[in-house]
C-alpha positions in Angstrom: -74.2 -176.5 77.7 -74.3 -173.7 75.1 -72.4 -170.8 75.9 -74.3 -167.3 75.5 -72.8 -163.5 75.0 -73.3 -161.8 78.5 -76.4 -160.0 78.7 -79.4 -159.9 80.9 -81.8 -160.8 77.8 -79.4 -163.5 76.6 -78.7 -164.8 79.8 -82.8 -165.1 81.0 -84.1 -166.1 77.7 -82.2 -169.4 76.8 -82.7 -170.3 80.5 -85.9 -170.7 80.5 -86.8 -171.4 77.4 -85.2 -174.7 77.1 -87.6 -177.3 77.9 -84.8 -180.4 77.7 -83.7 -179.4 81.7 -83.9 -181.7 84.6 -86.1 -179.7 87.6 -82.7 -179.7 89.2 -80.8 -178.3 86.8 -84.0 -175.2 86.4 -83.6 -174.5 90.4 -80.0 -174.2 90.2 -80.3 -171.6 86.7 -83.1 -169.6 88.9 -80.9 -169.5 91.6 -77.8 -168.4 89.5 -80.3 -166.0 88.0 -82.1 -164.3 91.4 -78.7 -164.3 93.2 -76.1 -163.5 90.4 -77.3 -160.7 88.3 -78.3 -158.6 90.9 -75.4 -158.8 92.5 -73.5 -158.5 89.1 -73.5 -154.6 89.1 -72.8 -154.6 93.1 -69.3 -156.2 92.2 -68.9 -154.5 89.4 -69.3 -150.9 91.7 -67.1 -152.7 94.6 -64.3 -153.5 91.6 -64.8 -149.9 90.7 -64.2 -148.5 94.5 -61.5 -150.8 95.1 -59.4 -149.9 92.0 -60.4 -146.4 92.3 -58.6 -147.0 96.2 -55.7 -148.5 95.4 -54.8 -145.8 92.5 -55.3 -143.2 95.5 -53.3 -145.3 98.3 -50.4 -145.8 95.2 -50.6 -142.5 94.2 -49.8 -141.2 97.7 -47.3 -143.3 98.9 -45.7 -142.5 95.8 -45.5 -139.0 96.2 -45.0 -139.5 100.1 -42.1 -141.2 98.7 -41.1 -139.1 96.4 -41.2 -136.0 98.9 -39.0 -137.7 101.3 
């Protein structure tokens, strides 16, 4: 399998234009492609959340700490 830069265009267009797949191997890149991307910028938002989190929680305890 060829490996592509990451982008929605890139990603899509070699999928489907390769005409050398198995039927099984299409379902599985349409699945990959209806349940992954979407979700792609929903993980990347969560990543952002969480790490945003984490600074806040770290920075507190820290200065909690750094009171007492």
């Amino acid at each position: 399998m060829s490996v592509y830069t990451v982008s929605d265009k890139d990603i899509i267009k070699p999928l489907f234009n390769n005409q050398q797949k198995t039927n099984c191997e299409k379902l599985i890149l349409i699945c990959f492609v209806c349940v992954f991307l979407p979700s792609w910028g929903l993980y990347n938002f969560l990543l952002m959340n969480v790490a945003t989190l984490l600074d806040y929680t770290l920075d507190t305890l820290l200065y909690e700490a750094y009171i007492a």
